[in-house]
MARMARRO-666646 format. One line per 2 residues: number of its first residue (from 1); for each residue x, y, z of C-alpha. Coordinates in Angstrom, 1 decimal. Layout:
NUM) X,Y,Z | ...
END
This chain:
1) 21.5,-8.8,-6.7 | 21.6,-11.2,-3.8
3) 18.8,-13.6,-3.0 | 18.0,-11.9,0.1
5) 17.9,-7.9,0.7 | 17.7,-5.9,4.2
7) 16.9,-2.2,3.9 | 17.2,-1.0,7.3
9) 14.4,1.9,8.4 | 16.6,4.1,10.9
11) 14.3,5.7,12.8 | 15.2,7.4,16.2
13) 14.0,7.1,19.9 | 14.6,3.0,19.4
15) 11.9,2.9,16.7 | 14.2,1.2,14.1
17) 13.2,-1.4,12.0 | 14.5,-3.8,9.1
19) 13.1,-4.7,5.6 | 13.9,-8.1,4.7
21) 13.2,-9.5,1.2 | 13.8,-12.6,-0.5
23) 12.1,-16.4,-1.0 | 11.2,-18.3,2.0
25) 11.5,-15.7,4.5 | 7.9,-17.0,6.0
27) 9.8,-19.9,7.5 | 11.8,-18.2,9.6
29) 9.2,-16.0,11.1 | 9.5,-18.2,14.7
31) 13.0,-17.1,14.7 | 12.6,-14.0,14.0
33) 9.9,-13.2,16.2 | 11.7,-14.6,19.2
35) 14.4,-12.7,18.5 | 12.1,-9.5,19.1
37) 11.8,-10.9,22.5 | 8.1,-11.9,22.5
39) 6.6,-14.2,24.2 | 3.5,-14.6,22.1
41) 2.9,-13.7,18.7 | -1.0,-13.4,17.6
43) -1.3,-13.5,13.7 | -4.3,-11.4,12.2
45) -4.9,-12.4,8.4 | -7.5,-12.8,6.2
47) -9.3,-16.4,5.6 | -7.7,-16.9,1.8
49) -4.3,-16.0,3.5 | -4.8,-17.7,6.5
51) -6.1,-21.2,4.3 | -2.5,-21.1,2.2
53) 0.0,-19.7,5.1 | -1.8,-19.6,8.6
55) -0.9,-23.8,9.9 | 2.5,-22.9,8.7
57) 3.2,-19.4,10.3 | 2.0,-20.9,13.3
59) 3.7,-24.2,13.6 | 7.2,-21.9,12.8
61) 5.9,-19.6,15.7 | 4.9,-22.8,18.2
63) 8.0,-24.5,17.4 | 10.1,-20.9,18.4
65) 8.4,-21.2,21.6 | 5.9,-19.0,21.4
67) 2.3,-19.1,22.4 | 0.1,-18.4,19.2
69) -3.1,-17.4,18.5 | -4.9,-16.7,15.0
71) -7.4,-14.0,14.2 | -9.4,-13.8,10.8
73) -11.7,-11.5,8.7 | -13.0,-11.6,5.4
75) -11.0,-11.1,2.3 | -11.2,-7.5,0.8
77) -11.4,-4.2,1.4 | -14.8,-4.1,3.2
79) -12.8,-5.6,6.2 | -11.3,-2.3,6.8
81) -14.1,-1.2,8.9 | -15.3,-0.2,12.3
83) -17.0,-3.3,12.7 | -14.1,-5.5,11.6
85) -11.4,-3.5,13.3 | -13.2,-3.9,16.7
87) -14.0,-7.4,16.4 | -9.9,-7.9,15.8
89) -9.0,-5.9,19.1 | -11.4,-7.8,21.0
91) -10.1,-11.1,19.3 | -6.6,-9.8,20.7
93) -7.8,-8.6,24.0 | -9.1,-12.4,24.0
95) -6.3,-13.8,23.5 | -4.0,-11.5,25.8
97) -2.1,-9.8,23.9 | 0.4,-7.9,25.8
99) 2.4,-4.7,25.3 | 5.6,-6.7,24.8
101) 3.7,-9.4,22.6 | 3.9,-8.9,19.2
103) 0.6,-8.9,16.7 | 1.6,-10.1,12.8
105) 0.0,-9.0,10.3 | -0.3,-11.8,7.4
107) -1.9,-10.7,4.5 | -2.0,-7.8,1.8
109) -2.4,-4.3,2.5 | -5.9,-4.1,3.9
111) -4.6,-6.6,7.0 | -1.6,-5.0,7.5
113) -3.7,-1.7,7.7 | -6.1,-3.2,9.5
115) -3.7,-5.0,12.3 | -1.6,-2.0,12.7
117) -4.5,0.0,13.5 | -5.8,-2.5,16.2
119) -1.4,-2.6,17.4 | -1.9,1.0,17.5
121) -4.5,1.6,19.7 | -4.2,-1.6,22.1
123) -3.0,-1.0,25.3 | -2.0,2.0,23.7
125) 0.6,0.7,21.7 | 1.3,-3.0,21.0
127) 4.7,-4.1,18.6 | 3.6,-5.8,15.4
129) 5.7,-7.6,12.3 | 4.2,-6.4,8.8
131) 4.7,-10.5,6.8 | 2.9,-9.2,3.5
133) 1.7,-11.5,1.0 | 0.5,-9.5,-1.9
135) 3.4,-7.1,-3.9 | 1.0,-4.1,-3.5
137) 1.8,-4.8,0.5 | 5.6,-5.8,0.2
139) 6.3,-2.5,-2.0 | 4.5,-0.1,-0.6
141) 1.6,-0.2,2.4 | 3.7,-2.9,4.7
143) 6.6,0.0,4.9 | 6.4,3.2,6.7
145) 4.0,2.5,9.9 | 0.3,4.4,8.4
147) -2.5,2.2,9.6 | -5.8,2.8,9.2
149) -9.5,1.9,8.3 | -11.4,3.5,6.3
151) -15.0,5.5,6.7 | -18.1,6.3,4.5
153) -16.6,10.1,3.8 | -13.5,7.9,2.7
155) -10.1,5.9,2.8 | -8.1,5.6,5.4
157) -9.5,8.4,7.2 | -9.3,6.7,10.6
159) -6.0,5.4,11.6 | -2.7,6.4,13.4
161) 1.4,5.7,12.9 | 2.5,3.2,14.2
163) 5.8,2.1,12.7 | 6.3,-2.2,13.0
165) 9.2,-4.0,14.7 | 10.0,-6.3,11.3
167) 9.0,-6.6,7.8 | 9.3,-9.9,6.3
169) 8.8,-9.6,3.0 | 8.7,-12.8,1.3
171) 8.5,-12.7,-2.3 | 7.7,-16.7,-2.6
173) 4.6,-15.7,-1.6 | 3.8,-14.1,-4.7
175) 3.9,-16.5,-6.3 | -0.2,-17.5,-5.2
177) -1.3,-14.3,-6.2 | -4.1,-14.0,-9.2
179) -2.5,-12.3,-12.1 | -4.9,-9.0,-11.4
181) -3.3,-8.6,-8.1 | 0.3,-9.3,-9.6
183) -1.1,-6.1,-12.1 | -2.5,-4.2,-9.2
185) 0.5,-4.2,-6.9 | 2.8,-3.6,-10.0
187) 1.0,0.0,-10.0 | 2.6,1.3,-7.0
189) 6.1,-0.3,-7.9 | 6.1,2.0,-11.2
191) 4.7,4.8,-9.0 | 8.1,4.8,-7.4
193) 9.8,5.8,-10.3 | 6.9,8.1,-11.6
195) 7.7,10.0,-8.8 | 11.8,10.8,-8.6
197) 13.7,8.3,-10.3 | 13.5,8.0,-14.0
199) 15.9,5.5,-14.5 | 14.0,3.4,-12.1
201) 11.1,3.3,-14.5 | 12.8,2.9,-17.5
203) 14.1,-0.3,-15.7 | 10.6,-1.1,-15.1
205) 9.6,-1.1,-18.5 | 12.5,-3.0,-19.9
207) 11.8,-6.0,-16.9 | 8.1,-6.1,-15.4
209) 7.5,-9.3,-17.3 | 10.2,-10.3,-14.7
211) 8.7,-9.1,-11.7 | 5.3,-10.4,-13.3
213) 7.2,-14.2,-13.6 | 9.0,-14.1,-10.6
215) 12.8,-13.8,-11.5 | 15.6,-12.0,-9.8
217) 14.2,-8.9,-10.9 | 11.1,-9.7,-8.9
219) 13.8,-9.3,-5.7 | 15.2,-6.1,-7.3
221) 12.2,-4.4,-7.7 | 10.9,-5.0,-4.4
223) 13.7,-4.0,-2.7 | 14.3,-1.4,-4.5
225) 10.5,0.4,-3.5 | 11.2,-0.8,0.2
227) 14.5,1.3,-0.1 | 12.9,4.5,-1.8
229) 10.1,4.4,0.8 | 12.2,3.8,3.5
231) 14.3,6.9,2.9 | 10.9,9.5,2.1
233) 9.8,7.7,5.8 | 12.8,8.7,7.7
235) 12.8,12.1,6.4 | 8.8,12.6,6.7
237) 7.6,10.1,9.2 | 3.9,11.8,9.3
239) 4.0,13.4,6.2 | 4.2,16.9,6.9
241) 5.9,17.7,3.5 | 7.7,15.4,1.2
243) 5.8,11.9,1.8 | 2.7,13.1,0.2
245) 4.5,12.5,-3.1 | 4.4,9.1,-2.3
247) 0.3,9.5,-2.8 | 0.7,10.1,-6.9
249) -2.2,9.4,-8.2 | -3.8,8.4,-5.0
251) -6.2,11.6,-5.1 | -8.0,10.4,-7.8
253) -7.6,6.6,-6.5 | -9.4,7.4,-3.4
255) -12.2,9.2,-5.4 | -13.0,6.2,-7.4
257) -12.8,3.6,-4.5 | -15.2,5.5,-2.3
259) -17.8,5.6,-5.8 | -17.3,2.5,-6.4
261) -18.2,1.4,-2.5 | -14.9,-0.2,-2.3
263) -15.9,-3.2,-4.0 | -12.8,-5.3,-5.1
265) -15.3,-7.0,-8.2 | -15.1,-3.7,-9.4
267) -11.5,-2.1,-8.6 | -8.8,-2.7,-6.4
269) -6.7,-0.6,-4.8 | -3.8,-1.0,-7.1
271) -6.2,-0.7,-10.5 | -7.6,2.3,-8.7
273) -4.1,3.6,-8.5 | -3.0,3.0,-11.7
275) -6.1,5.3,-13.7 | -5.1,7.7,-11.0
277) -0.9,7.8,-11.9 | -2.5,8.3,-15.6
279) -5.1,10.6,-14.5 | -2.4,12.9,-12.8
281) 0.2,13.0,-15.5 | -2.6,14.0,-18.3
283) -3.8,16.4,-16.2 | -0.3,17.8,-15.5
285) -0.1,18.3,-19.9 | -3.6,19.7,-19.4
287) -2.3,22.3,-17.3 | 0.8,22.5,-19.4
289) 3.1,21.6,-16.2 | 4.2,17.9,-18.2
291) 5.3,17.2,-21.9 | 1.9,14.9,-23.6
293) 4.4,12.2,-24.9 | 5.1,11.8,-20.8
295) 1.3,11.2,-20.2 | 1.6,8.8,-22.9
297) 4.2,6.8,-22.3 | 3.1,6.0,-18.5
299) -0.2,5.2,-19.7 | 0.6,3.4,-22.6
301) 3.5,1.2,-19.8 | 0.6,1.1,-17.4
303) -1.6,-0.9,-20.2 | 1.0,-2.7,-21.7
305) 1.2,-4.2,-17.9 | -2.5,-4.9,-17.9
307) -3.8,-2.0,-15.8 | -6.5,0.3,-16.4
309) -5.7,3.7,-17.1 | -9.1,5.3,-18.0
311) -12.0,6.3,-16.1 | -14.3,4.3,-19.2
313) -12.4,1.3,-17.9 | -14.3,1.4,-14.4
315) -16.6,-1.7,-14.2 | -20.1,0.0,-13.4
317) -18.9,3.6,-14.2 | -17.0,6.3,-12.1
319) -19.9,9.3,-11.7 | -19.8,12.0,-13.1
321) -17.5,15.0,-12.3 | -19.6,16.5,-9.7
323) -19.3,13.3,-7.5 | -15.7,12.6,-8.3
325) -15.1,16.2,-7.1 | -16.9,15.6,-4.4
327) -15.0,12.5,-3.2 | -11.9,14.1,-3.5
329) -12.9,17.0,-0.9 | -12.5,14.0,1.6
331) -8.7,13.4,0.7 | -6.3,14.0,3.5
333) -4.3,16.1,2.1 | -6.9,19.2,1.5
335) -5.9,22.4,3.4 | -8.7,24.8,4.4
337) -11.2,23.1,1.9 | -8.7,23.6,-0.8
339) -7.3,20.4,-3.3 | -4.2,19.5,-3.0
341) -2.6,17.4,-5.4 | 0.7,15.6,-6.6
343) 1.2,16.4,-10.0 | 4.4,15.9,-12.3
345) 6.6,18.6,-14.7 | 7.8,15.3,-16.3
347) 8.3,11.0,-15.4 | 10.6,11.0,-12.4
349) 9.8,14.6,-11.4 | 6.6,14.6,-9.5
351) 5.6,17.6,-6.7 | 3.2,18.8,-4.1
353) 0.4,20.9,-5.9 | -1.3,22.6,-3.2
355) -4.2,25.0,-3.9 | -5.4,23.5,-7.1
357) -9.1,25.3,-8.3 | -11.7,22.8,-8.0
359) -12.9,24.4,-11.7 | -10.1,23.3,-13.2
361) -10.4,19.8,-11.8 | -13.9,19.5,-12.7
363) -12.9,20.7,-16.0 | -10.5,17.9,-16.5
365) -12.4,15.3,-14.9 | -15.8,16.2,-17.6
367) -13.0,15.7,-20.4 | -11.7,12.4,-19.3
369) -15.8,11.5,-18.9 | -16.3,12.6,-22.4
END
């Protein structure tokens, strides 16, 4: 393993794109911005990103050449709203931002949502560099161009694909994050191999500490998601078919974000995800589709990482059945009013579920509840 990794995102009609991971990549990110041929680079981030990373990013950027501008919102997931989203394309409008500019998105996953949405739609379609500062971002939302805010029938329910020119993922950066969000973006790195790659998992149990500390496997495993994404995004830009599988667990995530009013005191996004990953393997042994020591062992791997994996262990309490059911009726991936789901015969060997009776769900979900 090298100190620096590209995983390059082939996409056709010119829409190619690399990965790059490895320490210190945020001081480059004049360079590489120039090199996209911009000639001004606004950076949208959040005000705790922006007070650790924001004089920097800009000074490289200034020093490239390029005019600058900054654009902030609120930490958290309430910033990705109507109200915030238009308050950042007016910000950009502002500032004019061109079609050949470039927007950065410097933050976790809800700016890099949040940006992307607002490069989406300006001018109908502005380029924009994904520099993620959180590992939920780098290993998973920063990847594979869905952008989005989110509504009060649910999460990212508004948004559109828009793939970015550049991912710098810079894994120095980490190293500022609170240990909950280390835990929280460590839930979508195990999802990777949850979903199609055994080994990858096992790997992940033998060296999280690692990623955790910020090692060489902290590289690997970034890299390594960025990769396993990249390839699912090639084949399934808008997931028609195969890239749901990369929402395991996320059905029941969703649910328990919209209950819980998105508020981050309560549950992030990763903790959210992990209860769901558990919630989706016991309910694939409930329906007899997964062996119970699987369940197990990811639960007892999601724990041992510091993750919830219960719905007891929501701060303020998840509803009851009737209104988890409820939420999920608003995932994007129902058909014709019917649940679909991503469920597992086994760790590493996850599918799409469509069809699933809302009894049977309900069922499970008054069990989990006790």
């Amino acid at each position: 393993m090298t100190a620096r990794e590209t995983v390059h995102v082939p996409l056709n009609g010119g829409r190619a794109y690399d990965i790059l991971v490895g320490r210190g990549l945020l001081a480059e990110v004049g360079t590489r911005c120039a090199a996209l041929g911009a000639r001004a680079v606004a950076v949208v981030s959040d005000t705790n990103v922006a007070g650790l990373y924001g004089e920097a990013v800009l000074g490289a950027l200034g020093a490239a050449g390029l005019r600058t501008a900054l654009v902030t919102v609120p930490p958290g997931e309430g910033s990705k709203s109507y109200a915030a989203f238009t308050e950042v394309c007016d910000a950009l409008l502002a500032h004019r931002i061109e079609r050949r500019d470039l927007v950065l998105a410097l933050g976790g996953g809800v700016v890099g949502d949040l940006a992307g949405f607002a490069a989406a739609v300006l001018r109908r379609g502005v380029r924009f560099v994904q520099a993620p500062t959180s590992l939920l971002a780098q290993v998973d939302s920063s990847v594979g161009g869905k952008t989005g805010i989110n509504s009060p029938h649910g999460k990212n329910l508004i948004g559109a694909f828009h793939q970015p020119s550049l991912v710098l993922a810079d894994t120095a950066a980490l190293d500022t994050l609170s240990p909950r969000e280390m835990r929280a973006g460590y839930a979508e790195v195990a999802k990777y191999g949850l979903i199609d790659d055994p080994d990858f998992f096992a790997w992940c149990e033998a060296n999280f500490a690692e990623i955790f500390s910020g090692g060489p496997a902290r590289e690997r495993a970034v890299a390594s998601c960025c990769r396993a994404k990249a390839g699912v995004v090639v084949r399934d830009e808008r997931e028609d078919g195969e890239r749901a599988l990369l929402n395991l667990g996320h059905t029941f995530a969703h649910a328990l974000e919209r209950l819980t009013h998105y508020d981050s005191a309560r549950l992030v996004h990763g903790e959210a995800v992990a209860i769901g990953l558990a919630l989706a393997f016991r309910f694939s042994a409930r329906l007899g589709l997964c062996p119970g020591q699987d369940a197990g062992r990811v639960a007892n791997h999601l724990a041992l990482a510091g993750l919830p994996t219960s719905l007891a262990q929501v701060p303020g309490g998840s509803g009851d059945a009737d209104q988890l059911l409820d939420a999920m009726r608003q995932d994007k991936k129902v058909r014709d009013g019917a649940l679909t789901f991503i469920l597992a015969r086994g760790i590493g060997s996850s599918f799409i579920a469509p069809g699933i009776e809302a009894a049977s769900v309900r069922a499970f979900l008054a069990e989990e509840l006790g």
